[in-house]
C-alpha positions in Angstrom: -9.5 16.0 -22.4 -5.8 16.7 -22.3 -3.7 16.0 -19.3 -3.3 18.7 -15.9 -0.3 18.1 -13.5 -2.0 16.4 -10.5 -0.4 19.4 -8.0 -2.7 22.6 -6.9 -2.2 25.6 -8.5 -3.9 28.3 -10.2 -4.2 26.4 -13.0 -5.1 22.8 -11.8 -6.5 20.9 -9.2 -6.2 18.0 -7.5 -9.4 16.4 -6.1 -9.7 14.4 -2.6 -10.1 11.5 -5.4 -7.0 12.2 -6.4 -8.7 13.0 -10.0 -7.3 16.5 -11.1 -8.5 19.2 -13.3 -8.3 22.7 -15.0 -9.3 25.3 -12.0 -11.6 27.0 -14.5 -13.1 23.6 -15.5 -13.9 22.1 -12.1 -14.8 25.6 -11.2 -17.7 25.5 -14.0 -18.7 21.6 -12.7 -19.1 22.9 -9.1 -21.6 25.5 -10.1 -23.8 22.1 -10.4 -22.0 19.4 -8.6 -20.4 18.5 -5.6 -19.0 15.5 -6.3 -16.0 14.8 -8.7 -17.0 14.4 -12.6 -15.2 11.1 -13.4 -15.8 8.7 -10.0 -18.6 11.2 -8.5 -16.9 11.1 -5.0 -18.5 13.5 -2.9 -16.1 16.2 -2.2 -17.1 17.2 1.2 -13.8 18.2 2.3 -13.1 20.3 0.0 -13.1 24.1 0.8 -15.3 25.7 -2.4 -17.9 22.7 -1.5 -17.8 23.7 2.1 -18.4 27.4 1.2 -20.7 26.3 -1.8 -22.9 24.6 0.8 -22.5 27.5 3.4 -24.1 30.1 1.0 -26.8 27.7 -0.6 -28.0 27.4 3.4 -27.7 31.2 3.8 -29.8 31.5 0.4 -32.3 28.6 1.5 -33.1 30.7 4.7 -33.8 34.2 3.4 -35.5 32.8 0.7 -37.6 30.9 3.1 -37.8 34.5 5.2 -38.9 36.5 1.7 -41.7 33.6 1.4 -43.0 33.9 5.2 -43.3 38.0 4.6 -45.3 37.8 1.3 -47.7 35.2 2.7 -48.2 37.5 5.9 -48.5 40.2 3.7 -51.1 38.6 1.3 -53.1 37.4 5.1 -53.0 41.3 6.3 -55.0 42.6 2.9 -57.5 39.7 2.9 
């Protein structure tokens, strides 16, 4: 851990926790997380969790579409 000014940038971050971080680093955490790493407050505010969110739903539907074909599929050849 080293210390990252507490003001947005391209290099840092600053949480809705206040907790800040290297954008690279949080970056990485998001790809799992939606919460902040130290005091795990939800970061529903923030706009990569909104977008996260927005895409995982958009994922969530076609995969649910993709499922729905293959089992009509499988019905039609039975």
């Amino acid at each position: 851990m080293e210390p990252v000014p507490s003001l947005n940038s391209n290099e840092s971050k600053r949480l809705s926790c206040t907790h800040a971080f290297h954008t690279h680093c949080i970056m990485t955490w998001y790809e799992t997380n939606d919460e902040c790493p130290i005091c795990r407050t939800e970061q529903d505010t923030d706009p990569i969790i909104i977008f996260k969110r927005h895409v995982e739903g958009a994922l969530r539907l076609k995969y649910r579409d993709a499922i729905r074909s293959l089992e009509n599929q499988l019905r039609a050849r039975n």
